[in-house]
C-alpha positions as CSV (number, residue, x, y, z in Angstrom):
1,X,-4.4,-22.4,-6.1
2,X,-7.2,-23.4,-8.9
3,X,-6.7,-25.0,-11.9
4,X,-9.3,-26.0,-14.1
5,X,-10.1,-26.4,-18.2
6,X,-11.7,-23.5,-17.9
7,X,-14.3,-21.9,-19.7
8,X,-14.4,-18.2,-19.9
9,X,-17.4,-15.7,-20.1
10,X,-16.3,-12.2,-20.4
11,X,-17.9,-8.6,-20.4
12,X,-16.7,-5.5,-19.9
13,X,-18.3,-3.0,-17.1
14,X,-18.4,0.6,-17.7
15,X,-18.8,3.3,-14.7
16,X,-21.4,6.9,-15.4
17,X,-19.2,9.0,-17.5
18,X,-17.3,11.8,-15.1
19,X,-17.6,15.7,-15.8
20,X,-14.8,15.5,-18.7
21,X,-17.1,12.4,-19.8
22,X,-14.0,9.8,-18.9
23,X,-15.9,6.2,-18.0
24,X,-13.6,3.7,-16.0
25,X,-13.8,0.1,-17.6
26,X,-13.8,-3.1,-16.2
27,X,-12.8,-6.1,-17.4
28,X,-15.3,-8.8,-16.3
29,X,-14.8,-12.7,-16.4
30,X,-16.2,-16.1,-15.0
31,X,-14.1,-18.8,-15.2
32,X,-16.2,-22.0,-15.2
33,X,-16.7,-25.5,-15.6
34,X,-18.2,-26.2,-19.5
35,X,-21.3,-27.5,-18.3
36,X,-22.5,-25.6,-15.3
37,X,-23.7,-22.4,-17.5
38,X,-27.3,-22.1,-15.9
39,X,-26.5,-19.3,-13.9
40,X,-23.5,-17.4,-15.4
41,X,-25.9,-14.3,-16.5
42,X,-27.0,-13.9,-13.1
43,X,-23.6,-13.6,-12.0
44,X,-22.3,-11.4,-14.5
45,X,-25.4,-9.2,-14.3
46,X,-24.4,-9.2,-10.3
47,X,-21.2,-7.9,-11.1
48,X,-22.2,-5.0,-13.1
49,X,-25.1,-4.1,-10.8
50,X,-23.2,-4.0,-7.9
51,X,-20.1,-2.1,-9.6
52,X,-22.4,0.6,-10.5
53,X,-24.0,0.8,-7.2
54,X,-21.1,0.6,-4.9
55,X,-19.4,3.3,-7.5
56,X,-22.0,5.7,-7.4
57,X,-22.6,5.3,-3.8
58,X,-19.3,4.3,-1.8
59,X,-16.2,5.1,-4.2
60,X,-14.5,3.7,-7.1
61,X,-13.7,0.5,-7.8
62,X,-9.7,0.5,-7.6
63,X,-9.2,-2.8,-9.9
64,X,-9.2,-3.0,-13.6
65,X,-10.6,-6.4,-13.7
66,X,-13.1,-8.8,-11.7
67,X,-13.4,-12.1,-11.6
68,X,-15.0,-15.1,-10.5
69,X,-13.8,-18.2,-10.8
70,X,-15.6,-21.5,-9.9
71,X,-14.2,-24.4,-7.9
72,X,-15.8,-27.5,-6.6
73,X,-17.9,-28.3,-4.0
74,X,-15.6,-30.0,-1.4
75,X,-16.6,-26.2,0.1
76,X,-19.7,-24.3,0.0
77,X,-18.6,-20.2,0.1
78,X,-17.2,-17.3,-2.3
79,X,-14.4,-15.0,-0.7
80,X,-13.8,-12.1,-2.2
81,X,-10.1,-11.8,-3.1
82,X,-8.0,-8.8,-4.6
83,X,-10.1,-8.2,-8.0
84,X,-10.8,-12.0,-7.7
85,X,-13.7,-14.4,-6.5
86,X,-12.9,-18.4,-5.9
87,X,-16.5,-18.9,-6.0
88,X,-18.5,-23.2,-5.0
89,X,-20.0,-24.7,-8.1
90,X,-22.6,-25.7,-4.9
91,X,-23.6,-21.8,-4.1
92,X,-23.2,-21.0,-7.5
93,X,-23.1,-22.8,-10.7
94,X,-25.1,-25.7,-9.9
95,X,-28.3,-24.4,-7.9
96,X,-31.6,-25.1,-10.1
97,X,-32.9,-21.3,-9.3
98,X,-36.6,-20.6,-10.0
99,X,-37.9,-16.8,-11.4
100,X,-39.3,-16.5,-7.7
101,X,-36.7,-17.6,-5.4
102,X,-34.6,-15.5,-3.7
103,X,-31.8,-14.9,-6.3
104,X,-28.8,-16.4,-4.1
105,X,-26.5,-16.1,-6.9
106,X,-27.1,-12.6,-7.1
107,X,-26.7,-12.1,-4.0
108,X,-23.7,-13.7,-3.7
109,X,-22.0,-12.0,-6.2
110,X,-22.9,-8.4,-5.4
111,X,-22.1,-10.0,-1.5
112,X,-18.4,-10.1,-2.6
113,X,-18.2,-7.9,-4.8
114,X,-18.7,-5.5,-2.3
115,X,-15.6,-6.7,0.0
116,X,-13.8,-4.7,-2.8
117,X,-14.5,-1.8,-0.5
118,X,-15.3,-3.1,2.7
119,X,-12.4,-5.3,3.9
120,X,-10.4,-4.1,0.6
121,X,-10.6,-0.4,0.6
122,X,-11.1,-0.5,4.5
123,X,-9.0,-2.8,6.8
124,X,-10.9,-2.8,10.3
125,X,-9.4,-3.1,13.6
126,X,-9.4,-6.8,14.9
127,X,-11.3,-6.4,17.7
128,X,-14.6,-6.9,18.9
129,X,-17.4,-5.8,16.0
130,X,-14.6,-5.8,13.7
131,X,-17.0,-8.2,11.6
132,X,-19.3,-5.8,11.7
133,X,-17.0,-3.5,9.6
134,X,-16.4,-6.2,6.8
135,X,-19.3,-8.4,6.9
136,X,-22.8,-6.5,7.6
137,X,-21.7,-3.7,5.5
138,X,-21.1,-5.9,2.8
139,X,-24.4,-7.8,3.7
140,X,-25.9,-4.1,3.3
141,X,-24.4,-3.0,-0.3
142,X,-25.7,-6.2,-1.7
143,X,-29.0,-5.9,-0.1
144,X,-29.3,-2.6,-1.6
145,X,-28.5,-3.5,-5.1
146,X,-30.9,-6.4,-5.0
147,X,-33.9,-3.4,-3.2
148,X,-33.1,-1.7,-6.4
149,X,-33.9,-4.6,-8.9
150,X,-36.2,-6.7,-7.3
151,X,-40.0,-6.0,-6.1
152,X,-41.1,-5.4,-2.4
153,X,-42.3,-9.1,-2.1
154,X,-39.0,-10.8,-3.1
155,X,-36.9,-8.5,-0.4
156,X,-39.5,-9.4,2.4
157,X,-38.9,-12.9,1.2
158,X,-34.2,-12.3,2.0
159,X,-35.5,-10.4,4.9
160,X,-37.5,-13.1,6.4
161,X,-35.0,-15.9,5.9
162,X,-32.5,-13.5,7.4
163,X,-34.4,-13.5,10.4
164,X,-35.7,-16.7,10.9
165,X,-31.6,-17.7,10.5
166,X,-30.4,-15.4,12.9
167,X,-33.6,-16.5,15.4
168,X,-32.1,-19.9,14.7
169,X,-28.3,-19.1,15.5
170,X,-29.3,-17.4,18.8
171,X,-31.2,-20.1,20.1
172,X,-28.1,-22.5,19.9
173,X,-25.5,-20.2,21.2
174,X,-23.5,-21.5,23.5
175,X,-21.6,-18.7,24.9
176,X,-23.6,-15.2,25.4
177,X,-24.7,-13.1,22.3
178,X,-23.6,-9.4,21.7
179,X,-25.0,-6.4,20.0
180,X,-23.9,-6.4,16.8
181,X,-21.5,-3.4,17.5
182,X,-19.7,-6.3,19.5
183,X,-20.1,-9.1,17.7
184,X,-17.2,-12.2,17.7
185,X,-17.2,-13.8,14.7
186,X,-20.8,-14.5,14.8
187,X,-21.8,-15.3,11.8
188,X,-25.9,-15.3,12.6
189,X,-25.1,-12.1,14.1
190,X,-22.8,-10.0,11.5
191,X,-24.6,-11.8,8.2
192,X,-28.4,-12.6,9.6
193,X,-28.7,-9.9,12.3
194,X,-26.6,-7.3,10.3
195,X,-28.9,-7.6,7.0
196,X,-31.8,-6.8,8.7
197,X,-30.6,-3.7,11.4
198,X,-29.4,-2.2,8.3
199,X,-31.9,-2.8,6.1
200,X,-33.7,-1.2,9.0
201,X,-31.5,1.7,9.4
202,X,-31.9,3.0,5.9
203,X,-35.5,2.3,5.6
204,X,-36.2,4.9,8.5
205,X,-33.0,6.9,8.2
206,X,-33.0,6.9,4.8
207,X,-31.3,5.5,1.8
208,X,-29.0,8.5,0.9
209,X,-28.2,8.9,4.6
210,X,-26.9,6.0,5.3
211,X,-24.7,5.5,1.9
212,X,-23.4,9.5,2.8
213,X,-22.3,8.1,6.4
214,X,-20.4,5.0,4.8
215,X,-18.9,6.9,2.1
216,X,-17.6,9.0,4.6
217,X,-16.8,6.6,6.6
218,X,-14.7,5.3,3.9
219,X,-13.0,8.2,2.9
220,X,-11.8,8.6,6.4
221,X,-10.1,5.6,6.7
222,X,-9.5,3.8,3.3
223,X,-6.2,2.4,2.9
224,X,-4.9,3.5,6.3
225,X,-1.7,2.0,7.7
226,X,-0.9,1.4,11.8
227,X,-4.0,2.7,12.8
228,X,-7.6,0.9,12.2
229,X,-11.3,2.0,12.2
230,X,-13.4,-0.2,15.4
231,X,-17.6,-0.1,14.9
232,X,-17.5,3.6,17.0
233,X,-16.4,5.2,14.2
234,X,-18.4,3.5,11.9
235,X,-21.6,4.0,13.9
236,X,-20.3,8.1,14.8
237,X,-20.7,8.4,10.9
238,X,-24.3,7.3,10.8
239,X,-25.4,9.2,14.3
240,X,-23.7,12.2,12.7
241,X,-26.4,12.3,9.4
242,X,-29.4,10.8,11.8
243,X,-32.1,13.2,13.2
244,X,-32.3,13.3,16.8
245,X,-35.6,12.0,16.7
246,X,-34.2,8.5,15.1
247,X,-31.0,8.3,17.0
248,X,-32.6,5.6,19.6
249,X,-33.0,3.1,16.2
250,X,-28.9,2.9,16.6
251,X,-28.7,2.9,20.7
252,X,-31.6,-0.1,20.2
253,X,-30.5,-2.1,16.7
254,X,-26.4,-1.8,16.9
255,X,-25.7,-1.1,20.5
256,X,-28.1,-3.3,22.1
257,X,-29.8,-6.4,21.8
258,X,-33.7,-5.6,21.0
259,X,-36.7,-7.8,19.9
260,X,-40.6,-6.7,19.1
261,X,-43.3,-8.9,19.5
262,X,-45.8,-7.8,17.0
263,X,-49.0,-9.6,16.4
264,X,-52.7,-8.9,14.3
265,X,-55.3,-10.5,16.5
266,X,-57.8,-9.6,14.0
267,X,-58.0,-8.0,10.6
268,X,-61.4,-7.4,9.1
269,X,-63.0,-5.1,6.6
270,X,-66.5,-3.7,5.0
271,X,-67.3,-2.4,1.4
272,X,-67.3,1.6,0.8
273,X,-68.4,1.5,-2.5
274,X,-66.2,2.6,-5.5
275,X,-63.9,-0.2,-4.7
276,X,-62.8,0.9,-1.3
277,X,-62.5,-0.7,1.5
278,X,-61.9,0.1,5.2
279,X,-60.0,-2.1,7.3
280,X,-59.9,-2.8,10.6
281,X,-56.6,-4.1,12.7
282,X,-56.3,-5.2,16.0
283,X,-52.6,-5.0,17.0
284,X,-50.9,-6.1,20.1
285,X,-46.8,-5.2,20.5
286,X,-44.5,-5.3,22.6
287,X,-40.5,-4.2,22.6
288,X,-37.9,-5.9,24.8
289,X,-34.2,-5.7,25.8
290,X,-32.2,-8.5,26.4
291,X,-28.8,-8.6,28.2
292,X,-25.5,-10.9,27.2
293,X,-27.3,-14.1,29.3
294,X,-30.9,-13.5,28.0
295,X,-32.2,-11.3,30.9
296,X,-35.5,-9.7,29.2
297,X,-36.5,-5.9,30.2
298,X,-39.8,-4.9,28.4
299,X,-39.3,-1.3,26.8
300,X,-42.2,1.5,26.5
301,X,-43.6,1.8,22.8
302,X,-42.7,4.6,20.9
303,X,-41.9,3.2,17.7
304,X,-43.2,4.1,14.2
305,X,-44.0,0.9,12.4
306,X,-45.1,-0.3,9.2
307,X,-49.0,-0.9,8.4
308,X,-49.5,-3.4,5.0
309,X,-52.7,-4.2,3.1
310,X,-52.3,-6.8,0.6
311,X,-54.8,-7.0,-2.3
312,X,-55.3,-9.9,-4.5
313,X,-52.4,-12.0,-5.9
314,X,-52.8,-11.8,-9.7
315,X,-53.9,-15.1,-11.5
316,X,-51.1,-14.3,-14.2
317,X,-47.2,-13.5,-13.6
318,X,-46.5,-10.1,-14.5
319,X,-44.0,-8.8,-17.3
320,X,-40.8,-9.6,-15.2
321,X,-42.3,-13.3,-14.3
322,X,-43.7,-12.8,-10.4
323,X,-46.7,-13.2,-9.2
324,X,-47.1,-11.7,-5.7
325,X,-50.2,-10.1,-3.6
326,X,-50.0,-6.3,-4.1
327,X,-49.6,-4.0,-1.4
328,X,-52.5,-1.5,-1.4
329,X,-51.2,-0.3,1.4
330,X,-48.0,0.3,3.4
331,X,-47.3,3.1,5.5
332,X,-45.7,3.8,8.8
333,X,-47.9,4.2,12.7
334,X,-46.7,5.3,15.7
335,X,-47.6,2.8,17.9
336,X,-47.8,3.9,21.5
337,X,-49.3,1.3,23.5
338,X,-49.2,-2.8,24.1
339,X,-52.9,-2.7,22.5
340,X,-54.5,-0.8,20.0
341,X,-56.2,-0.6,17.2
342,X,-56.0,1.0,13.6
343,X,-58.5,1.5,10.8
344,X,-57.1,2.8,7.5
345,X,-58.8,2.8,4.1
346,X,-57.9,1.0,0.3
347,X,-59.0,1.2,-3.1
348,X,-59.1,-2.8,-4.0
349,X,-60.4,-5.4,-2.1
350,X,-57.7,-6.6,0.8
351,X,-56.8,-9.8,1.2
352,X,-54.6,-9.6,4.2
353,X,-52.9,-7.1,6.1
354,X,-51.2,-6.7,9.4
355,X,-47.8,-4.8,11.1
356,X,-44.5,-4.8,10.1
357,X,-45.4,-6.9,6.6
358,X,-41.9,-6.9,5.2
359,X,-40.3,-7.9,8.7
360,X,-38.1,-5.3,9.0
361,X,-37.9,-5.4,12.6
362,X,-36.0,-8.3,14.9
363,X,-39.3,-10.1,15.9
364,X,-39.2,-13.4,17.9
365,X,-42.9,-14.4,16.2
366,X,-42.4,-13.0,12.3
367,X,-45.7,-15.5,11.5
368,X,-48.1,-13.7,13.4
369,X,-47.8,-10.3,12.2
370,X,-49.9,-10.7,9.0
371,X,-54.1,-12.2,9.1
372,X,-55.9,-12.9,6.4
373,X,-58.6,-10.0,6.1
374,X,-62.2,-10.9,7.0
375,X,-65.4,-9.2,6.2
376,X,-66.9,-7.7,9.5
């Protein structure tokens, strides 16, 4: 129970118009403390955002109302209830958020929002990955509202936080991790490790792919009664709109437990004239498997892996208030062997560059994988 003098922002949310040009409204509302108002926009705008994503993409929304209502810090979550979201002033409605931090209270809210469906819509099987089914796909929606509002640079920044938590989490296990298909309640595993193997599966499977296998996924098995979806049928969804060329991503990102070491030993560049530039990259990587106790089994190298040049950062913030290097350059090489070298060309002068930029892969030394560029 919460009870509170309450304050009440309200808005009302309103899906694409159908083919008889019917839109589905919902009522929106944030029930909050009279002086923590700092954030309330990014919440609301959270709601909306991920209402028209999740919509569009997954199914509709089933309530006729969502809200969010604050409580006080003696716990620091949100949980995603029926249509409603007991939500910390401490995660919420009292962090001091700067235009480039990652936008936590976005995040948040698009984070539960999204348990609408998954958890809501689809009850999974309490078994092993059953976490998976609740937790990493909502990790996933809100991801994907947040790709389609915020530049490449603030993503890489979720992303690398993501992994540097779940790095964290598995060095202090105390038990034996599991693939994420597996995973027990594990919460660097289904929130840390599950943001980043599917922000990984839709960057190479694609968007569109992915969002066809959970709606599908969904459709199979929403509201179902006596009998409950595990992670096979979840993952059988995406296997079924993958290529066969990109099925191994699942086998080595869900079903196992796989790591990349990828490092620039040097980055340098020389002048072409007409403000181009050709640089020069000197790449080591490796892949590895690890078992349940940490057993290690190095992998051959087949993978196709993102190559970033960075130009200057701006001395001004943009129109939308960031100020991040540009990336002149970032496109995916098959990379083949432990060693090897690449030489691509820019127009602008690069400032840095290396492999895997964004850290979209699971790697054990993220630091590394970008130089700063030097002239040969």
């Amino acid at each position: 129970m919460q009870s509170d003098k309450y304050e009440v922002m309200k808005d009302i949310w309103k899906s694409k118009a159908d083919s008889n040009g019917t839109q589905k409204e919902v009522a929106l509302e944030i029930y909050h403390h009279k002086e923590h108002t700092a954030n309330l926009d990014r919440m609301m705008n959270g709601m909306k955002d991920a209402l028209s994503y999740f919509s569009e993409n997954f199914g509709e929304y089933q309530h006729r109302q969502l809200r969010i209502i604050e409580f006080p810090r003696y716990q620091s979550f949100a949980q995603s209830f029926a249509n409603t979201v007991p939500y910390s002033e401490e995660i919420g409605f009292m962090l001091n958020m700067k235009k480039d931090d990652i936008d936590m209270n976005y995040y948040v809210t698009a984070h539960e929002t999204a348990h609408q469906w998954w958890g809501h819509q689809v009850t999974e099987a309490p078994v092993q990955g059953s976490s998976m089914l609740s937790e990493t796909l909502s990790q996933y929606s809100a991801l994907m509202v947040m790709k389609h509002k915020y530049p490449k640079e603030m993503i890489q920044k979720f992303l690398k936080y993501e992994l540097e938590s779940y790095l964290r989490g598995r060095s202090g296990e105390r038990k034996k991790e599991l693939p994420l298909d597996l995973v027990e309640r594990q919460q660097y595993i289904h929130y840390r490790k599950g943001s980043l193997i599917m922000f990984a599966l839709q960057d190479y499977i694609g968007e569109d792919k992915i969002n066809l296998a959970l709606r599908n996924y969904l459709n199979k098995w929403k509201f179902s009664e006596g009998i409950y979806p595990t992670t096979t049928d979840l993952t059988d969804e995406i296997k079924a709109v993958t290529p066969d060329s990109l099925q191994y991503l699942i086998t080595d990102l869900v079903e196992n437990i796989t790591f990349y070491d990828n490092e620039t030993k040097t980055a340098t560049y020389k002048e072409l004239g007409n403000d181009m530039y050709e640089v020069t990259l000197v790449l080591k990587s490796k892949k590895i498997v690890a078992d349940s106790l940490g057993l290690e089994t190095e992998l051959p190298l087949t993978e196709w892996i993102d190559i970033g040049v960075y130009g200057e950062e701006p001395k001004k913030v943009n129109a939308e208030g960031y100020k991040f290097a540009p990336l002149l350059y970032l496109e995916k090489h098959q990379i083949r062997k432990e060693n090897s070298t690449i030489t691509i060309k820019v127009k602008g002068k690069p400032v840095k560059a290396g492999i895997d930029p964004l850290n979209k892969l699971i790697d054990r030394h993220p630091d590394d994988n970008v130089k700063k560029v030097e002239k040969e």
